[in-house]
N, C-alpha and C positions, 0 to 999 in steps of 0.2 A: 490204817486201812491198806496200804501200801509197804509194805516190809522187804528191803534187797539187800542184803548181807554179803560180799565177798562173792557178787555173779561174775562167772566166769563162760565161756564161749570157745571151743576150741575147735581147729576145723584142719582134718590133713589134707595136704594137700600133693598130691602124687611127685611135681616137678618142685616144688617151693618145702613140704618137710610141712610142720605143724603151721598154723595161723589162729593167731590169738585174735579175735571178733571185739571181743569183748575180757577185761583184764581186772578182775576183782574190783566189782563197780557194786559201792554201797550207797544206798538212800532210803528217807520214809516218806511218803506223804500222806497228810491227814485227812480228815473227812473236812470239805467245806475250803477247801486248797488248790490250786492250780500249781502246778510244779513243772516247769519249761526246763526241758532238755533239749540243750541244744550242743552241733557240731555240723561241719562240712561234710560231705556223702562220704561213706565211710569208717565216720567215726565211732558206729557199734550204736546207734538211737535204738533204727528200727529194729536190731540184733535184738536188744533190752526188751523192747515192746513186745513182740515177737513171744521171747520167753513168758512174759507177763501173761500172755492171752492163749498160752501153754499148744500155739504154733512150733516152738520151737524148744527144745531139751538141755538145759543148763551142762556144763562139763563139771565142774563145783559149783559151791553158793550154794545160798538158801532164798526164795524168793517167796510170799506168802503175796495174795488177797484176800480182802475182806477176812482174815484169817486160817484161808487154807491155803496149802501147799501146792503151787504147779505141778510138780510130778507126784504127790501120794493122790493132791483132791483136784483134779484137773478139770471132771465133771463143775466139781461145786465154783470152781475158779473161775469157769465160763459163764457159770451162770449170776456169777454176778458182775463179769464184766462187757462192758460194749466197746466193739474198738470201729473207729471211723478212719480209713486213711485214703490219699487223694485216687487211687484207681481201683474201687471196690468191683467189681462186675456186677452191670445190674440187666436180669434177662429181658430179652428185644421183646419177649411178645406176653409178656406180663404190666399193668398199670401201676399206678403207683402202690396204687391202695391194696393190690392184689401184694405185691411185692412183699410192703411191710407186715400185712396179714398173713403171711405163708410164714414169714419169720416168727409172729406173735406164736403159729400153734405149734412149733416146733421147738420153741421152751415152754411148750405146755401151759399156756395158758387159757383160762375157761371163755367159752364164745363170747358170753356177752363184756365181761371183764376187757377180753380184750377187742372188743367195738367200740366201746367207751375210752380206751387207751389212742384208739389211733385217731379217734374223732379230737381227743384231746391234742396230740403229736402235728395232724394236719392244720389245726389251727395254728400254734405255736409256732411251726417253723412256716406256715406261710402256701400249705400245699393244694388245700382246695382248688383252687384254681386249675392245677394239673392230675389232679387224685385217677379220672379216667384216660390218663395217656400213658401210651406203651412207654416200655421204654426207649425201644427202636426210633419215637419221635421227641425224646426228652431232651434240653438243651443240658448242657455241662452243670448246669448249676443246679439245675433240676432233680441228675441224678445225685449229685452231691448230698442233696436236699434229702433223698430217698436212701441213700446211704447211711445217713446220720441217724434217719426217723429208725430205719430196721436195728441200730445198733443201741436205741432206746427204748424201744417197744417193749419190751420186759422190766424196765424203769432199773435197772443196775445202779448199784451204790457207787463204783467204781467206773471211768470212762477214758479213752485213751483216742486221742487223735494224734495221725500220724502225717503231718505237713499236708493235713486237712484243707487248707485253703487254697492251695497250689492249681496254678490254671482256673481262679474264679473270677468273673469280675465283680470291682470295685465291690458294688452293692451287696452282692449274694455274700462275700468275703467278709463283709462288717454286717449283718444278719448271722452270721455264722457267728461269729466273734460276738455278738450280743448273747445268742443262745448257752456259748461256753460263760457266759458270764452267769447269766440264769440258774444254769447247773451248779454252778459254786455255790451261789446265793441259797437253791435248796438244801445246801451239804453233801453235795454230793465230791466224790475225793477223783483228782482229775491230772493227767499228764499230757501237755501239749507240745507237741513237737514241731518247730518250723524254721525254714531259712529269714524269716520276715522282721527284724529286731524292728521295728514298732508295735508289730504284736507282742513282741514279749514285755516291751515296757507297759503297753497298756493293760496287761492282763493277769503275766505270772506273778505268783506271790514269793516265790520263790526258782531259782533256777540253777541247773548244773549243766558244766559248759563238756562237752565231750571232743575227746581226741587221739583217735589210733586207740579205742577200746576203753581208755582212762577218765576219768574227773577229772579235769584240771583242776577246778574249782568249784565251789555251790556258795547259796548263800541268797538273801532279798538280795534286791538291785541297788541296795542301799549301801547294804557290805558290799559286794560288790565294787561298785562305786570309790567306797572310802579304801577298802583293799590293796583296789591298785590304783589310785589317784587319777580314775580318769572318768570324766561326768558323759562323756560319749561313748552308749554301751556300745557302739559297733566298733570303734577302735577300740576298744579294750578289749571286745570278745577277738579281734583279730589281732592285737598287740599281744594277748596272752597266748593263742596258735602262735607265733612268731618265736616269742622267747623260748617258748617249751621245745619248737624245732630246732634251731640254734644250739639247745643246752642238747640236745639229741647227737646233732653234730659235734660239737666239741667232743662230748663223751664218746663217740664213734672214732673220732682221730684218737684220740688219746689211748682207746684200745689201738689201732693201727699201730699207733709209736710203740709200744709196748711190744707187741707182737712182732 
């Protein structure tokens, strides 16, 4: 569902010369999958994502959704993806319901179709309650709430949140995290991105660990795990940033000596 071949990202930079984002970064993910990418700010996620949801222009690589191409079918790539990340803007003087319905008709979908979508979306995520509040009076979580609904509202096979939970509390954050469970459960094919390693133990089925644009690694949390002998993914996803900086370092002096 998910196809990223050798993406690349390059970006000049006037006083610094080229900067690599993002550095021949391959993965697939399937339909019916949660696949967690993770890294420190920086590490080229939301770069990836970004390309994914054809915001942003690959330098090489090949990248597919649902089987089309970001840059040839970028239309078609949109429409079938929904992306959710923690600062969507959502306008002060429009309601919930207004919100997510302006979104429904602007991928085209037919009135009553999509009434029956949001009536189904407002239950699911918990919105009736707020459905006639601005946004100008919506708590953090609310909008969050309204953010997700509009990037489902078209029902996408494909779905991409991007350190979606950040600044939620407790509850709203595990409601969220129930939801991305539901969206598996239908088949739907999904990339979740966050600083939170409890979430990724309780959710991804898989995960690639990013750094200065690369994979370090991918793999369940199982491999993982047995990979590098260590049953706490937090110290291993930072034991592995450690080593990789290190072997960065050495190889840096060792051109010096040479030089």
């Amino acid at each position: 569902m998910i196809h990223v071949q050798h993406l690349t990202k390059t970006y000049e930079d006037l006083s610094r010369g080229s900067f690599v984002a993002v550095d021949r970064v391959s993965f697939s993910v399937r339909p019916g999958e949660i696949f967690g990418l993770l890294g420190a700010n920086g590490a080229g996620k939301t770069t990836v994502m970004r390309i994914l949801s054809t915001v942003l222009t690959p330098t090489h690589g090949i990248a597919t959704v649902a089987g089309f191409d970001v840059i040839r079918d970028a239309a078609e790539v949109r429409r079938n993806i929904g992306f959710v990340s923690n600062n969507t803007a959502i306008y002060d003087r429009m309601t919930a319901w207004e919100m997510v319905n302006y979104f429904g008709k602007l991928h085209g979908m037919p009135k009553a179709e999509l009434r029956d979508r949001l009536e189904t979306l407002f239950t699911q995520l918990r919105m009736n309650e707020f459905r006639d509040v601005p946004g100008s009076k919506m708590s953090t979580g609310m909008k969050q709430k309204v953010s997700i609904a509009r990037a489902m509202v078209h029902d996408p096979p494909v779905l991409i949140f991007d350190e979606a939970t950040l600044g939620l509390d407790v509850l709203v954050a595990r409601n969220l995290l129930s939801v991305v469970r539901t969206l598996r459960e239908s088949g739907k094919c999904l990339i979740f991105s966050t600083h939170i390693m409890s979430e990724v133990e309780r959710l991804c089925d898989r995960i690639a660990i990013m750094h200065r644009g690369r994979i370090l690694d991918s793999g369940t949390l199982v491999e993982l795990r047995s990979r590098h002998q260590e049953d706490d993914f937090e110290e291993l996803f930072f034991g592995l940033l450690s080593r990789h900086e290190e072997a960065e370092l050495d190889e840096m002096s060792m051109i010096g000596g040479v030089s």
